[in-house]
N, C-alpha and C positions, 0 to 999 in steps of 0.2 A: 537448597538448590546450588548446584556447581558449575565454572563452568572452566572449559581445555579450550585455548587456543592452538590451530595447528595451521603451520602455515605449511604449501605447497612449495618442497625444494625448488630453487631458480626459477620461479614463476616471478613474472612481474602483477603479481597482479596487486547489490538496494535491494423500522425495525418492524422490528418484524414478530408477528404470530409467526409467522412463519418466511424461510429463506431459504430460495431455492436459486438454481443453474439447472442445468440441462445435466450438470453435475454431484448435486445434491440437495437433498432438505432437510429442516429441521424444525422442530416449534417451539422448545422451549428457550424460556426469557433470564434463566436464575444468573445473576453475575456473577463472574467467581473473581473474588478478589485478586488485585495482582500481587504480586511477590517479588520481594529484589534478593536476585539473586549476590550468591556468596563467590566474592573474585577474590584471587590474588593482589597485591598489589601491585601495579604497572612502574617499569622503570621513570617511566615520567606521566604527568598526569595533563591532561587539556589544561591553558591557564586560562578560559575563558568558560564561564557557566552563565547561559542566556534563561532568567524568566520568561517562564510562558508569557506573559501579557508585557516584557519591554519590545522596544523596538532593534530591528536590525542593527547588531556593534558595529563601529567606523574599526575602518582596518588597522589591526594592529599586529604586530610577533604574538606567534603561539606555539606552543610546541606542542605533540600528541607521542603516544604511546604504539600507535600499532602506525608504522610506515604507511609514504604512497606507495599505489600499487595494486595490486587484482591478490586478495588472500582468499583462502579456504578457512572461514572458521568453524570452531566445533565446540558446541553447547550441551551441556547435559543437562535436560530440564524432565522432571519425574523419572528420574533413572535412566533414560530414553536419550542417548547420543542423537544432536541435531545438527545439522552443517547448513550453510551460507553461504556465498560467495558475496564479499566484501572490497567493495571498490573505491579506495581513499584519492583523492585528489590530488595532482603532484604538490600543490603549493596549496598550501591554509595559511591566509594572513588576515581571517574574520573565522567566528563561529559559521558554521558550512550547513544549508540544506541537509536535508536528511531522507532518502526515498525509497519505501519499500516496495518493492516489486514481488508480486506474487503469482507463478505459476498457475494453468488450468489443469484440469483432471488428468494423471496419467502422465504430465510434466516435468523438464525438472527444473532450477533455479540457471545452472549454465547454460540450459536450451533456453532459457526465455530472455537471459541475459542476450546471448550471443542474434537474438531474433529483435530487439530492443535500446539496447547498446545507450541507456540513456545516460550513463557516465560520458559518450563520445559527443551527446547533445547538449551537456548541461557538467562541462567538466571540474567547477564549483563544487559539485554536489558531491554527500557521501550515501554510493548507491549500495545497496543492500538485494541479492536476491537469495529468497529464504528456500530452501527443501522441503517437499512434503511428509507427511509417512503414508504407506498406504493401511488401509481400512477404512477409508468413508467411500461406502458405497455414491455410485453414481449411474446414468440412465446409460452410460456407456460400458460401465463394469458391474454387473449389479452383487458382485462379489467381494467388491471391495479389495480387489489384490493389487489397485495401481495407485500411486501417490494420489492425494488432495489434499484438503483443507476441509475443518468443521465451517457448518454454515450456520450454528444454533448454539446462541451457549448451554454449555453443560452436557454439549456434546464428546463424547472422548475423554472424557472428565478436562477440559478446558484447554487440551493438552498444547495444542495450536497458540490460545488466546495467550498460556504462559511462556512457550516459544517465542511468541514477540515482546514479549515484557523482560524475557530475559536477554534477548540483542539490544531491544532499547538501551537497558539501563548498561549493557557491558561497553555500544557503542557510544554512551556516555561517558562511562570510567575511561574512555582509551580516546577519544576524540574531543575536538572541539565544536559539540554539535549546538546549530541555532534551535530550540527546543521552540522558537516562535514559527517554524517552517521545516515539520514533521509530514510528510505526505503518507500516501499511499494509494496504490494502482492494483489492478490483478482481471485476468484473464478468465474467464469462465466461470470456472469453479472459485478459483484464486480472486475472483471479480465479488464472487460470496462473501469470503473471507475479508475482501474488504470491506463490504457491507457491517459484517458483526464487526469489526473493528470500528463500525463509527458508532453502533449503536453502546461499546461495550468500554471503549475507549476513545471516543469524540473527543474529549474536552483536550485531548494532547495532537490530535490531529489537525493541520490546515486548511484542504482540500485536498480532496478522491478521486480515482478514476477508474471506472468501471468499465471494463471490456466484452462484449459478447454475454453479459452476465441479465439475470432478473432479479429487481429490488421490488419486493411487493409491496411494503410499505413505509413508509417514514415514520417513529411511532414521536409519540409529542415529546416525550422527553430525550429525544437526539438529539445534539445540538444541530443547530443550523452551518451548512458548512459549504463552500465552493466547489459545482459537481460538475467531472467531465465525463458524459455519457457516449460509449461509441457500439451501433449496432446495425449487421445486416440484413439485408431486407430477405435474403435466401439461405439464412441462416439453419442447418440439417438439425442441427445439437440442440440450440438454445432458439423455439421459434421466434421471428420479429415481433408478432402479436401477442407474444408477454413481456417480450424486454420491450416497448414503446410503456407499457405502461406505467414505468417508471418516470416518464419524462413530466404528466401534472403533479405528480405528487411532490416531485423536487421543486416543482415549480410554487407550487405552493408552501414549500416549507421554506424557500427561500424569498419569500413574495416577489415573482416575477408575472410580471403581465407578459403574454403569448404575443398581443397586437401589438409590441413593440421589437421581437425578435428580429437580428440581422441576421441579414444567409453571403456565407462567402461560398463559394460550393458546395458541398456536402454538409458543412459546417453550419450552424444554427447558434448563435452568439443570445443569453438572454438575463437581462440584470436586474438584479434583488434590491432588498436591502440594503443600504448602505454602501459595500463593495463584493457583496456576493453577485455571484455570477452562474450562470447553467449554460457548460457548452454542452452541444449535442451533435455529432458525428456517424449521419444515419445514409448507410453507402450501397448501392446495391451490389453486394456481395455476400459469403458466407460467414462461415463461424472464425474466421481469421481476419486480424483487425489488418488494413492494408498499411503500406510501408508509410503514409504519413501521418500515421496516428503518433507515434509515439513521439516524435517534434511538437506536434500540437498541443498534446499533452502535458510537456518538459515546458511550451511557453504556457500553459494556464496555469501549471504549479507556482511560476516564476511572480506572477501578477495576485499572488494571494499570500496571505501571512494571517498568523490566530489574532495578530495585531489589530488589520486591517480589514481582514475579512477576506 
């Protein structure tokens, strides 16, 4: 697997039997192994590499290989040219957050960027938002002619699951990324996607955040991990009365007691084990998260680490 950086001239520039959205489903469980992709070598390399299980590095000089800045990059993974929009931080003087963002059905990485702007929330962080291909059917295309995301491994022969294994590891080679505070977010369909990324890839994951999407179930061997849940009550796409059903089952894979929930408005605040946490973000509105989800979001990724929980 290969992969081409290309940057945008003068631009300155993130289980389930079954997994569905109002965007897609799927049933099968097979993992398909990840793969590190084959790079070039980078004029200079991150000098800092964070283990999973240390804790946050005190601030030091580091240098990185792909500038600040808003880039377009471009991945070849199974033959298959893939792009991103890549949002580096002006300054790096610590190993950096890491946050994927992933489109809903029909979407694309720049629309959800520019709808989200969590590099403007959280300017620490290196934001990532990834492109879909189109071919996975969903309740809104049932043709499959508009972008998504697989929601089942071994769907699309994995082609998604190795799409982010191949940004992981390239924005490892080129950054100084904290591999203890790896997120991941998504909208809809992209809210599926992030679903199979915990069950498929958990143990490098922080904490999720699920938008307008349905988790049918937590299977035992997921890890346990810090959930932000946001969903409408008048939702047309994805109805409310399947994505609420998400909300025991997180609760119980995180051991959170309900009788001790706080509610700040809309918000429903509820604590696990240890430092696991389940927010929950239930609005009366539709299939579009409102304008302060994505702050809320940006501070619940902030209070979680694979560290700490």
């Amino acid at each position: 697997m290969s992969i081409r950086r290309s940057h945008l001239s003068g631009a300155v520039l993130v289980a389930v039997a079954a997994l569905a959205t109002g965007c897609g489903s799927g049933t099968s469980l097979t993992t398909s192994p990840a793969t590190s992709p084959t790079t070039a070598t980078p004029a200079t390399t991150a000098s800092i590499t964070t283990a999973p299980t240390t804790t946050t590095p005190t601030a030091v000089a580091v240098t990185a290989s792909l500038p600040a800045g808003r880039h377009v990059e471009t991945y070849t993974v199974q033959a298959v040219k893939r792009t991103a929009v890549v949002v580096v931080p002006k300054t790096l003087t610590k190993a950096a957050p890491l946050v994927f963002v992933f489109h809903g059905h029909g979407g694309t990485g720049a629309n959800i960027e520019r709808k989200f702007d969590i590099e403007g929330l959280w300017p620490e962080a290196i934001v990532v938002y990834p492109q879909g291909l189109v071919g996975h059917k969903g309740k809104t295309d049932p043709a499959g002619a508009e972008t998504g995301w697989q929601t089942a491994a071994g769907e699309g022969g994995d082609a998604d699951l190795a799409f982010y294994d191949t940004m992981l590891d390239s924005l490892r080679s080129a950054l100084p990324v904290d591999n203890n505070r790896v997120y991941a977010m998504g909208h809809s369909n992209g809210s599926a996607f992030v679903s199979l990324l915990l069950h498929e890839r958990g143990a490098g994951i922080a904490a999720t955040a699920n938008l307008s999407g349905v988790l049918v179930q937590l299977l035992p061997t997921d890890p346990p991990r810090s959930m932000f849940l946001a969903m409408g009550e008048t939702d047309p796409i994805v109805p409310y009365a399947n994505q609420k059903r998400a909300i025991p089952l997180a609760e119980t894979k995180i051991g959170a007691d309900p009788a001790r929930a706080t509610m700040t408005g809309f918000l429903r605040s509820e604590k696990g084990r240890g430092n696991l946490e389940l927010e929950t973000y239930i609005y009366p509105g539709g299939h579009e998260p409102p304008a302060a989800v994505p702050r809320l979001v940006v501070d619940f990724f902030r209070r979680h680490t694979l560290a700490t929980g």
